[in-house]
ZADO-990459 format. One line per field, with one value per residue (C-alpha): x, z, y; residue in three letters. Coordinates in Angstrom, 2 decimals, always signed. Each point is the difference from the previous one (the first is absolute). Layout:
BEGIN
c1 = [X  ...];
c3 = [Z  ...];
c2 = [Y  ...];
residu = [ala  ...];
//
This chain:
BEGIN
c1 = [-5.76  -0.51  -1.46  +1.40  -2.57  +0.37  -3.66  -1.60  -3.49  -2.37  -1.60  -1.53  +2.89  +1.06  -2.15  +0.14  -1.36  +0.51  -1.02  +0.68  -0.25  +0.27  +0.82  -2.04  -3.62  -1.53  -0.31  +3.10  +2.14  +3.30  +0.06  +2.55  -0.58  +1.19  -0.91  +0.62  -0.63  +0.38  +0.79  -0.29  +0.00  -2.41  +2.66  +3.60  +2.85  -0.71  -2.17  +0.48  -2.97  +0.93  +3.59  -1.35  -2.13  +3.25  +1.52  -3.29  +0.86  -2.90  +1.81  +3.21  -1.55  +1.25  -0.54  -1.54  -1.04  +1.55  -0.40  -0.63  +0.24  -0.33  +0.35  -2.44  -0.51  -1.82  -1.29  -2.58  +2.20  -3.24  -3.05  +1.36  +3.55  +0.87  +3.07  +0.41  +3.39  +0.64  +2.61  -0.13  +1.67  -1.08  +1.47  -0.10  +0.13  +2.05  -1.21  +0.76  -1.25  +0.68  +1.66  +0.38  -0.98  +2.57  -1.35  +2.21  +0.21  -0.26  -0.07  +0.99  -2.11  +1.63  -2.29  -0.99  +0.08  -2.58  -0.71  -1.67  -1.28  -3.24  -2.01  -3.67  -1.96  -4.25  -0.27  -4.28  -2.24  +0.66  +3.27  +3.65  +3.32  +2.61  +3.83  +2.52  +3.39  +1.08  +2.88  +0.68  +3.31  +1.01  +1.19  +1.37  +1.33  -0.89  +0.50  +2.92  -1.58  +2.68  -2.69  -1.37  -2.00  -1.45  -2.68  -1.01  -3.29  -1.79  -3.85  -2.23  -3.75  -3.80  -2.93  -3.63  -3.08  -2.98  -1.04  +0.95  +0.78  +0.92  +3.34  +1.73  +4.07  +2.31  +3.78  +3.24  +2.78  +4.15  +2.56  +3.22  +2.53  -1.12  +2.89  +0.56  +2.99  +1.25  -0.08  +3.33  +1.01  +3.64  +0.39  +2.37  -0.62  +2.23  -1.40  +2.15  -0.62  +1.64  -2.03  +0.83  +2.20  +2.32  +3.18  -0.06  -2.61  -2.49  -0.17  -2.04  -0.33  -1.73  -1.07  -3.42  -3.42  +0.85  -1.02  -3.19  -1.47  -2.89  +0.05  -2.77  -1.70  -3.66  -0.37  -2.87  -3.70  -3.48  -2.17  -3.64  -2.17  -3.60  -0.92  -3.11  -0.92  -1.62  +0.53  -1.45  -2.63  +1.14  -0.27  -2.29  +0.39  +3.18  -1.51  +0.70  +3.92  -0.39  +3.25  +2.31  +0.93  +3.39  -0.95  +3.08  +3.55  +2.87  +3.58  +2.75  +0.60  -1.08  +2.86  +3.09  +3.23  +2.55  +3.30  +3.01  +1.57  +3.74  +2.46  -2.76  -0.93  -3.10  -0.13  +0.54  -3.85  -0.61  -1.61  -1.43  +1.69  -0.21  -2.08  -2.62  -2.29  -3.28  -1.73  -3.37  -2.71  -3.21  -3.50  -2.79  -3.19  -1.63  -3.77  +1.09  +3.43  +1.45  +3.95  +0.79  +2.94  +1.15  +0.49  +2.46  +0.07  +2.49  +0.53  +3.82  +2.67  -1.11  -1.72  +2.35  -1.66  -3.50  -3.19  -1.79  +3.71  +2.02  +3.00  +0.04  +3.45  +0.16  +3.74  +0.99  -3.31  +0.09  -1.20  -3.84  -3.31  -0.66  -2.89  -0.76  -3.19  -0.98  -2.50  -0.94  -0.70  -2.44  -0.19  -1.98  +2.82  +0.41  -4.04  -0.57  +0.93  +3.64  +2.30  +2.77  +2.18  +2.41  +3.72  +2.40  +3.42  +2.37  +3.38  +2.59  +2.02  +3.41  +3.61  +2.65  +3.18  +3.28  +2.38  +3.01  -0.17  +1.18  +1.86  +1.01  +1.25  +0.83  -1.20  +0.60  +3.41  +0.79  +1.86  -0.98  +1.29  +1.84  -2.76  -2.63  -2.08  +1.12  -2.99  +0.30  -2.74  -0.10  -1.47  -1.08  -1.27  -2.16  +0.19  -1.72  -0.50  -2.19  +1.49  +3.81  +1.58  +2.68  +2.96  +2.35  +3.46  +2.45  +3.92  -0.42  -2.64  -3.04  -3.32  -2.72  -2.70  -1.51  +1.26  -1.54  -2.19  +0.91  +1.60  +2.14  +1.68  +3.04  +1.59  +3.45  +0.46  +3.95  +0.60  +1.86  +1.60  -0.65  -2.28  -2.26  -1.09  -3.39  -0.57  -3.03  -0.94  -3.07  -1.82  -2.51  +1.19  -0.50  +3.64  +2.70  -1.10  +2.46  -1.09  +2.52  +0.39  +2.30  -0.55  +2.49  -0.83  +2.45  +0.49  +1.09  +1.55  -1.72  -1.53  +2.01  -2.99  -1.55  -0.63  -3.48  +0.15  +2.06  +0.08  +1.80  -0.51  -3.32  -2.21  -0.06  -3.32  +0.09  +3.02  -1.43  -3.09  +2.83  +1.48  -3.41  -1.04  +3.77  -1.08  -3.13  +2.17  +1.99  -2.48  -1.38  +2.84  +1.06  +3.17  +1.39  +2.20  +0.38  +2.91  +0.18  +2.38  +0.81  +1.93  +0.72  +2.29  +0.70  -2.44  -2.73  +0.48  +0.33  -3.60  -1.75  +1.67  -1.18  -3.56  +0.08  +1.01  -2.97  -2.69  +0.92  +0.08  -3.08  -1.57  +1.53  +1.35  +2.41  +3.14  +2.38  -1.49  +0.75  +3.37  +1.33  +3.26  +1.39  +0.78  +1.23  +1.09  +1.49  -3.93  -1.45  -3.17  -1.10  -1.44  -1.73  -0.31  -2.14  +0.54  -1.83  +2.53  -2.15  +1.09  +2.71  +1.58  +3.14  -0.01  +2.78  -2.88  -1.35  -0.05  -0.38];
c3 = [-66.42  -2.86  -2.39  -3.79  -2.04  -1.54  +1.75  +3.45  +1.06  +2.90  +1.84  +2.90  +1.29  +3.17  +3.35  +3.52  +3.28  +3.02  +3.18  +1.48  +3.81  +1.69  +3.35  +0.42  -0.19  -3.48  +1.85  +1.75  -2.40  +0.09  -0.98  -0.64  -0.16  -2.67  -3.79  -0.39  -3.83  -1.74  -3.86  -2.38  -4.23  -2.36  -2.41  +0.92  -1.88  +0.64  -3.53  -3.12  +0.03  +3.66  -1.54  -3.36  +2.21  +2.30  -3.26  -0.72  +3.27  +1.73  +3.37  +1.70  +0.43  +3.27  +0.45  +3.78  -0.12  +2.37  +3.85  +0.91  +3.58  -0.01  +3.16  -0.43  +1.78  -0.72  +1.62  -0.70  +0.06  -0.26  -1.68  -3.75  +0.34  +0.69  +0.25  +0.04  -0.25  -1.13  +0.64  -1.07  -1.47  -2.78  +0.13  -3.80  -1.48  -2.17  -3.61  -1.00  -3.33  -1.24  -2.88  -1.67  +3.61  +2.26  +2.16  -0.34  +2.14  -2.72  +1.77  +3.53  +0.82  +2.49  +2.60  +0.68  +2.45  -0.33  +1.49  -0.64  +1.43  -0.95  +0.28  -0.73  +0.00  -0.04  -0.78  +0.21  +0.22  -4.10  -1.04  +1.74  -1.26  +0.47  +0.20  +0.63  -0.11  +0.10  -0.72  +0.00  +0.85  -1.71  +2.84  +1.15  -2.72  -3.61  -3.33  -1.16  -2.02  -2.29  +0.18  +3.32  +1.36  +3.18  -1.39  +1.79  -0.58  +0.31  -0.58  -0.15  -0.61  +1.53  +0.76  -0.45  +1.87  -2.26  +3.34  +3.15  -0.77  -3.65  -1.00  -3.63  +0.20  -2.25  +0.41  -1.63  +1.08  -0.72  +0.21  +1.69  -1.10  -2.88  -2.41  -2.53  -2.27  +2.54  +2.56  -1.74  -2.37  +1.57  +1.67  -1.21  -1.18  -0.19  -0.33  -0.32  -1.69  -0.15  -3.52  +0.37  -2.31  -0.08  +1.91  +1.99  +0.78  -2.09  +1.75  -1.34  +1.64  -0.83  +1.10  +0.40  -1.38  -0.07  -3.09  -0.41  +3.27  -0.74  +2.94  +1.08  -1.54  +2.34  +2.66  +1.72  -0.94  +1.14  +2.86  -0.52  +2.90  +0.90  +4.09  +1.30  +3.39  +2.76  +2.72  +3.74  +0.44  +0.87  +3.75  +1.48  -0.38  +2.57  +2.23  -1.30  +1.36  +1.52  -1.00  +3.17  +1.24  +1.26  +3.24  +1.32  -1.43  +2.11  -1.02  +2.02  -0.77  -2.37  -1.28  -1.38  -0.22  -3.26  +0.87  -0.50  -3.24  -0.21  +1.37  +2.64  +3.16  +2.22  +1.61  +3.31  +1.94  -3.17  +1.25  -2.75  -2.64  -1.92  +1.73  -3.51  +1.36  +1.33  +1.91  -1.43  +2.21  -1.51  +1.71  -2.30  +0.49  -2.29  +1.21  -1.57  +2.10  -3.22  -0.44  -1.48  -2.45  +0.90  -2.97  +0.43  -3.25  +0.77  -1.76  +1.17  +1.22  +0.47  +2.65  +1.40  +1.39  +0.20  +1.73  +2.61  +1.35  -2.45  -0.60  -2.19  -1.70  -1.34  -1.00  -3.26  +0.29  -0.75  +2.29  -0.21  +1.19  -0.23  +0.40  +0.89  -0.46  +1.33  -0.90  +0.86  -1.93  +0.71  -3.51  -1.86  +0.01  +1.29  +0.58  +3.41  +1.60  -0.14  +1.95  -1.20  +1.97  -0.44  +0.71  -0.30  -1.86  +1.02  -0.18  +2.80  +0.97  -1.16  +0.46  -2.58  +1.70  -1.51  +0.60  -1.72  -2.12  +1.98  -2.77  -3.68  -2.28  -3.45  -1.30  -3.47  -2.03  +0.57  -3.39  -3.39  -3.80  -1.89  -1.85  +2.81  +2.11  +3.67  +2.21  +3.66  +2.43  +2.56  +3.37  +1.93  +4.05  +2.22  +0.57  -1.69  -4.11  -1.32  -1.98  -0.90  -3.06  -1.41  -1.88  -1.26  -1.45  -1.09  -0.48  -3.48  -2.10  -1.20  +1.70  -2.31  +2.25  +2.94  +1.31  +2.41  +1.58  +2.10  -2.90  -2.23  -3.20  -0.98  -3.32  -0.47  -3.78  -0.78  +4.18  +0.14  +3.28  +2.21  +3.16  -0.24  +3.65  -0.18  +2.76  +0.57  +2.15  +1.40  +0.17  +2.45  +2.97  +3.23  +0.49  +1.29  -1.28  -1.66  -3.66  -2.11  -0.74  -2.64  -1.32  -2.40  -3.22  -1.97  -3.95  -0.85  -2.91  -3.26  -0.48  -2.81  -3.12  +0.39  -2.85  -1.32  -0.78  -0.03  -1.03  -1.29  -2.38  -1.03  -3.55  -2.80  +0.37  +3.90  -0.82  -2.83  +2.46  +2.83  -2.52  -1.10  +3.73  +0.05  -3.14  +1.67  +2.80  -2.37  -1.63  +3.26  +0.41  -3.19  +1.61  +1.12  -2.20  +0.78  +0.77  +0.06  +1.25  -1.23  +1.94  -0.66  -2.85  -3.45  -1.80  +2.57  -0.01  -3.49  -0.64  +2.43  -1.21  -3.62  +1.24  +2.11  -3.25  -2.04  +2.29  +0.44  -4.13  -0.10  +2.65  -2.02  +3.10  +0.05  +0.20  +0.51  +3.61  +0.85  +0.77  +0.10  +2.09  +0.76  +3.83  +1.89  -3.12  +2.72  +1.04  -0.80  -1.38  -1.82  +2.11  -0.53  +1.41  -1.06  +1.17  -0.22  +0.07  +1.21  -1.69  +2.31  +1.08  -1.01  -0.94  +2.50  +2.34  -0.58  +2.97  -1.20];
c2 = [-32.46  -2.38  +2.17  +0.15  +1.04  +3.45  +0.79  -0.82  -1.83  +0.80  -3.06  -0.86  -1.88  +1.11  -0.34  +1.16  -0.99  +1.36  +1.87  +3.16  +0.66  +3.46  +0.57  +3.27  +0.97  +1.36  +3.16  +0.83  +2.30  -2.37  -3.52  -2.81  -3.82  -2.40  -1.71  -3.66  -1.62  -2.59  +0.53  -2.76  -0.08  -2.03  -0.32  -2.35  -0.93  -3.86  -0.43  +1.46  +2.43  +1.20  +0.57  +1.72  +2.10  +0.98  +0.99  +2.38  +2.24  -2.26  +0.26  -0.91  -3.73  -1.30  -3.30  +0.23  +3.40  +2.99  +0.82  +3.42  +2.10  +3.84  +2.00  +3.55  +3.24  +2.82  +3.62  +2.61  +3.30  +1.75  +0.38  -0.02  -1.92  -3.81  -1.55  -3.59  -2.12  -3.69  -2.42  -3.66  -3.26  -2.30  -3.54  -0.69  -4.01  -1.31  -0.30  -4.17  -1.88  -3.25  -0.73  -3.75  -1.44  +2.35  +2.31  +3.07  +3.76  +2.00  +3.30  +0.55  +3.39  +2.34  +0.76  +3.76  +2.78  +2.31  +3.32  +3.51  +2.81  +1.80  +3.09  +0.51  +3.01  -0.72  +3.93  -0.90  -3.12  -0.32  +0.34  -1.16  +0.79  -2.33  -0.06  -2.97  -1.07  -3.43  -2.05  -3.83  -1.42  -4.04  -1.78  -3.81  -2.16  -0.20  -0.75  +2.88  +2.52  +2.36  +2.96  -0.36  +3.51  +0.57  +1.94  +3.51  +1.40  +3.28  +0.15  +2.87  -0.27  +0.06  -1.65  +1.11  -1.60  +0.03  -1.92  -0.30  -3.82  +0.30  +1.89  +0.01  +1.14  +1.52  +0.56  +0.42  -2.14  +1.65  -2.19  +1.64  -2.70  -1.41  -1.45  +2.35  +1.26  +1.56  -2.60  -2.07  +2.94  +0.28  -3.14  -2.87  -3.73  -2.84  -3.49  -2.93  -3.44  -3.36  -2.00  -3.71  -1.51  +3.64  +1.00  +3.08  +2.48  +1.89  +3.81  +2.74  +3.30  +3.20  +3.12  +1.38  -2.00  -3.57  -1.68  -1.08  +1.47  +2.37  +3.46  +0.88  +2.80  +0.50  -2.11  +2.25  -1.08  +1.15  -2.27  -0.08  -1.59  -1.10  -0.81  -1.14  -1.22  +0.57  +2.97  +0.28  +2.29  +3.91  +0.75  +2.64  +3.50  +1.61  +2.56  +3.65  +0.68  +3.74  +1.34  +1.34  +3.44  +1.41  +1.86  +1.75  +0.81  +0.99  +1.62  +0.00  +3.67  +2.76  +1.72  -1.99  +2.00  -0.75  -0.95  +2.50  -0.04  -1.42  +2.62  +1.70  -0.81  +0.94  +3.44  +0.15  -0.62  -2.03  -3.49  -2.76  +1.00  -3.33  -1.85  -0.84  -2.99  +0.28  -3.13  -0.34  -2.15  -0.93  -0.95  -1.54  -1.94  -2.58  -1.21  -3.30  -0.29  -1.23  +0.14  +3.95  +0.80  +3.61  +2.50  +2.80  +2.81  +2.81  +3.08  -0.58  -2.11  -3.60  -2.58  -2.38  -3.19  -1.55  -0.03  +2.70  +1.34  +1.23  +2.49  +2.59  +0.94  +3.38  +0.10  +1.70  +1.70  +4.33  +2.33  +0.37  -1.88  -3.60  -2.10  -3.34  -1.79  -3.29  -2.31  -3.79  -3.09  -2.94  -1.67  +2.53  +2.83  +3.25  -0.03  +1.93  +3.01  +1.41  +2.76  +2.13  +2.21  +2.64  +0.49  +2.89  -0.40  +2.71  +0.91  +0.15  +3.35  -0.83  +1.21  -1.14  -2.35  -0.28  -3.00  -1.32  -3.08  -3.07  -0.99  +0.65  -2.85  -1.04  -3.49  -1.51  +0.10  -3.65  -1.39  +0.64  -1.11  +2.44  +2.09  -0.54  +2.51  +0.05  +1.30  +1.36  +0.91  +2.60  -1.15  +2.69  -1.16  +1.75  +3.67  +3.35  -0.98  +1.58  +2.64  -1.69  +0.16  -2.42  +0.82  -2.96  -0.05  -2.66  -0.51  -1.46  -1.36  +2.64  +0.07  -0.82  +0.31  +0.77  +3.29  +1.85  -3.72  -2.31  -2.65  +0.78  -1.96  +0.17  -0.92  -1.87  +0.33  +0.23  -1.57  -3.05  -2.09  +3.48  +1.17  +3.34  +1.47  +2.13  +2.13  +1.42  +3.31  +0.72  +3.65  +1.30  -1.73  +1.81  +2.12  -2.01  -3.22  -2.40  -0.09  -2.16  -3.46  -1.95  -3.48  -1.48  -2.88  -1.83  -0.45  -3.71  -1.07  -0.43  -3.63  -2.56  -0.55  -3.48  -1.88  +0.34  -3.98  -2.43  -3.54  -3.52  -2.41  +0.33  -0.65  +2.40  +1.10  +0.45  +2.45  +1.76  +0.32  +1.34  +2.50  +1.02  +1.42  +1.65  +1.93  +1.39  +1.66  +1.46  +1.28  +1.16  +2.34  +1.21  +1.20  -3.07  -2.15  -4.25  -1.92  -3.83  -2.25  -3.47  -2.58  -3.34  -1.96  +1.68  -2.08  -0.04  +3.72  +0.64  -1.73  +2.19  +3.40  -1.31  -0.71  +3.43  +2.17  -2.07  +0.71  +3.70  +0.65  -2.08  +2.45  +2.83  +1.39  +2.81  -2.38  +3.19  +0.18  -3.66  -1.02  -3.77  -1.22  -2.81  -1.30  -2.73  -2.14  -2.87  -0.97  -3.17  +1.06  +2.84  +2.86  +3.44  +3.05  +2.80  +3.70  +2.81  +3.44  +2.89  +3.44  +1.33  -3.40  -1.97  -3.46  +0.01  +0.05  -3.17  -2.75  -4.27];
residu = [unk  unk  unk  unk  unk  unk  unk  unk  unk  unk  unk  unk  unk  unk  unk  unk  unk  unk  unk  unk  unk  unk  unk  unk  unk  unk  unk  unk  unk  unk  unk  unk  unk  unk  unk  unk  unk  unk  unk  unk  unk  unk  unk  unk  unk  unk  unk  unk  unk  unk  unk  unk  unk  unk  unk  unk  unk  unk  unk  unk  unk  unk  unk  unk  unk  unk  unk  unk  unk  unk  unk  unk  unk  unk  unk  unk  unk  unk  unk  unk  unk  unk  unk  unk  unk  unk  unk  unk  unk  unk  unk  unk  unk  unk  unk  unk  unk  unk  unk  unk  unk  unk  unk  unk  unk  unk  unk  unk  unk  unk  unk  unk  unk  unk  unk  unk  unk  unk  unk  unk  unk  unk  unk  unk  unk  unk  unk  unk  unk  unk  unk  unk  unk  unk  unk  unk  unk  unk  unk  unk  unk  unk  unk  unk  unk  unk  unk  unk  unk  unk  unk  unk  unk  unk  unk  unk  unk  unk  unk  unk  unk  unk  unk  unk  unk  unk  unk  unk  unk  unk  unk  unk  unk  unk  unk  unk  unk  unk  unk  unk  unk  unk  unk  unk  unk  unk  unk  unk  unk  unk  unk  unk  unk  unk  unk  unk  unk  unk  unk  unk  unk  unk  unk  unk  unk  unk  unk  unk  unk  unk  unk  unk  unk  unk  unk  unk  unk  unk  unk  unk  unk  unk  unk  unk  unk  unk  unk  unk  unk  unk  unk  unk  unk  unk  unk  unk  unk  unk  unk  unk  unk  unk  unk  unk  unk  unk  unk  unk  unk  unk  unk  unk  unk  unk  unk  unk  unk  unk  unk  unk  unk  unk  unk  unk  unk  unk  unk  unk  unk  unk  unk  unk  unk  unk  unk  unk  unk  unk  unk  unk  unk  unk  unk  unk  unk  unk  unk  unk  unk  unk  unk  unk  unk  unk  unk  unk  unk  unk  unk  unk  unk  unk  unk  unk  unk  unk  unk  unk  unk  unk  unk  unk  unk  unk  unk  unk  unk  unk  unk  unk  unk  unk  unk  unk  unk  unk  unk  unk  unk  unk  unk  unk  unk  unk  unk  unk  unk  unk  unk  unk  unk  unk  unk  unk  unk  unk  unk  unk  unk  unk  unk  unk  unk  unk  unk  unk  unk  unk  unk  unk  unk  unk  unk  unk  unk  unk  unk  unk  unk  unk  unk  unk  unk  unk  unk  unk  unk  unk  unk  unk  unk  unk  unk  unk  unk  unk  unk  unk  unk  unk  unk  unk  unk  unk  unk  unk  unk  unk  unk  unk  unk  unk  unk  unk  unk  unk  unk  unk  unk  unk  unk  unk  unk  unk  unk  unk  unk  unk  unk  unk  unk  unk  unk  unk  unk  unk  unk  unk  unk  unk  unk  unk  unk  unk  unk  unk  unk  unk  unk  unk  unk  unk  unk  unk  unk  unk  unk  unk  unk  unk  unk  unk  unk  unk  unk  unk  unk  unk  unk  unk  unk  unk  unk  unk  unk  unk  unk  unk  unk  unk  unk  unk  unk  unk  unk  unk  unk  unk  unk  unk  unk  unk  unk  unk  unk  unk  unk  unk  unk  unk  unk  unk  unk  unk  unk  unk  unk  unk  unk  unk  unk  unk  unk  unk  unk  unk  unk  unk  unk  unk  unk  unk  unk  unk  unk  unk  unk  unk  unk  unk  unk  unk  unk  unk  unk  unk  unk  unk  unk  unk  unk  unk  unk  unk  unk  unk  unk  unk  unk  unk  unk  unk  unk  unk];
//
């Protein structure tokens, strides 16, 4: 943290002891236990070469080093993939130096949260891909930092055992929030001051980088690493795992008959119709008695549930034959004997039903803005469907789309402060169904124009920037003309319709399509309104 040299040093500066204890055995395949350390630095702020050293990117330099406490777990998922998660807390020291006989805190160091999550993958006794993700959270009080980051991490990288106690690492680390351009390229700045012997306050604000404050531009890196130690010898050889058999598998039935279609209904002596899951019960053996994974591959439908009873779901399926083959799992995979068996798919005798909808309705219309699409919805409930037709019509208004389907749109172009009632009629219904329906939307009044800005007494330049963004609209929509308002006192008002004719020549903007009036000339204080007039509207139009 005290670095300021334009480059950084490595040293041997920063040491750890500690212990770690594990609450499992080395050879059960999930562990947890804990870390505790204790971190301390060579190199202190308390003489001038521990502080010059600081200033090198030595080390943080607390004065009575850190307390650690990490809480691990971990789990072999199987032969090739690890997981292992961390969770811990550094109590970080303060960093103090004296200065002309004064002992002084210099630094109060947050302390941290840690925790990260891990997978490894030892593919063979040689080499051991690696991925992590960790992030560390600043925590309990501290010395304010303007450009604090909890940093989050992602690392990706392997290890390779020349021996089985000698490994060398390599990884790339990606920082996910590092503090770049982007991180405080729209945000907004304002710093106040009060300088001794002055009146008043000093303010400065800004947008974007603040001055003086470098972003970010890689804050990733590479890790390179070198382990040695010692490891426990390798235990003796497993006996050879004979892989299990599946014995006997048992359907509830052979044949599974489809469901009628919408609008039929069995024939009469027609049972099961419908009826498209089949009960599925297993029997395996393993010589080892070791717990089995059951493996179900269909050639249709799906398996629904887990372990030697299962059902088989066959719905959407097409008539035909289907298989199903089951296999069991010790550890090894699919190694030992499997079954399949066979099931018919057929279709049901069917007779077609006809039935009146329950009920027909129009939705939508609700209220709309003069030039706005109304949209209504034909809701058609129960019944036979399957070959209607819909045919719309409206009092007023012109369809513009959706004739013939269930929604149509309807365009009120010319409507003003008036309803408009579609009714719909459906075809195909069984005879001597009801088959109309009406629903009815209004057309409001068109809205007053808002004023595209509007302000009071401000400084030249904050107007000219004002009447610069009202000349991009109108330029925007080449059809539109502007119209500004000026209240306030003659004099007020006559100085901002002088500056407002300026800035538009100096813009060389098309003053025929800008016109200037004058308001409320009783007001205190100069005010402005600007207006953009689209083509087709009044300036009668316009709302304050």
């Amino acid at each position: 943290p005290f670095i300021n040299r334009t480059y950084g040093e490595s040293a041997f500066n920063t040491f750890t002891v500690g212990g770690k204890l594990r609450f499992t055995g080395p050879n059960n395949p999930v562990g947890f236990g804990i870390v505790a350390y204790y971190r301390f630095y060579a190199d202190k702020a308390t003489d001038v070469g521990g502080f010059n050293q600081l200033q090198r990117g030595s080390s943080p330099g607390g004065n009575r080093g850190d307390l650690g406490l990490v809480l691990f777990a971990d789990a072999r998922l199987r032969k090739w993939i690890n997981v292992s998660a961390n969770l811990g807390y550094n109590l970080n020291s303060s960093v103090k130096g004296d200065f002309g006989g004064t002992k002084f805190t210099i630094l109060d160091r947050p302390d941290e949260l840690l925790a990260a999550v891990g997978l490894d993958f030892p593919v063979n006794r040689y080499f051991q891909p690696i991925l992590e993700f960790r992030a560390l959270k600043y925590v309990g009080g501290r010395t304010p930092n303007a450009f604090e980051q909890d940093p989050i991490d992602g690392i990706a990288g392997a290890r390779f055992f020349p021996a089985r106690w000698l490994s060398i690492g390599a990884a790339y680390r990606y920082n996910f929030n590092q503090q770049d351009a982007g991180f405080i390229r729209d945000s907004v700045s304002s710093f106040s001051v009060n300088i001794a012997g002055r009146t008043g306050t000093s303010t400065t604000t800004f947008r974007g980088t603040i001055p003086g404050f470098n972003p970010s531009s890689d804050a990733h890196g590479f890790i390179f690493q070198g382990t040695i130690g010692r490891r426990n010898k390798r235990g003796s050889t497993p006996p050879e795992n004979k892989p299990p058999d599946v014995t006997a598998v048992e359907l509830s039935k052979n044949v599974v008959t489809l469901p009628c279609p919408p609008g039929f209904r069995p024939e009469e002596g027609q049972t099961g119709c419908g009826e498209q899951t089949v009960d599925i019960r297993t029997t395996a053996v393993d010589p080892e008695n070791d717990v089995l994974t059951y493996n179900y591959t269909v050639s249709g439908g799906r398996i629904v549930g887990q372990g030697a009873n299962v059902t088989w779901d066959l719905s959407g399926v097409r008539p035909g034959t289907y298989t199903v083959t089951v296999g069991v799992d010790d550890g090894c995979g699919v190694c030992g004997k499997t079954m399949t068996k066979t099931i018919e798919v057929k279709e049901c005798a069917c007779e077609k039903i006809c039935e009146c909808p329950s009920s027909i309705t129009v939705s939508g219309g609700g209220v709309v803005r003069p030039g706005e699409e109304l949209t209504f919805t034909a809701n058609v409930v129960g019944g036979t469907q399957e070959n209607i037709t819909y045919e719309w019509t409206v009092s007023q208004g012109r369809i513009v789309s959706g004739q013939g389907t269930p929604v149509i749109r309807v365009s009120t172009e010319g409507l003003e402060r008036t309803n408009v009632t579609a009714r719909v009629t459906i075809g195909g219904l069984c005879p001597n169904c009801p088959n109309t329906a009406e629903e009815t939307g209004s057309v409001g009044e068109k809205p007053g124009i808002s004023p595209f800005d509007e302000f009071g007494p401000l400084s030249n330049d904050e107007v000219r920037g004002k009447l610069d963004n009202f000349f991009v609209a109108l330029r925007n929509d080449p059809t539109a003309i502007g119209y500004i308002v000026i209240d306030g006192p003659k004099k007020d008002a006559d100085k901002r319709e002088a500056l407002i004719r300026n800035h538009i020549r100096f813009r060389k903007f098309d003053e025929k399509r800008i016109t200037i009036v004058r308001g409320d000339t009783t007001a205190t204080t100069v005010y402005t309104r600007l207006y953009v007039i689209p083509a087709g509207r009044s300036v009668n139009e316009i709302t304050r």
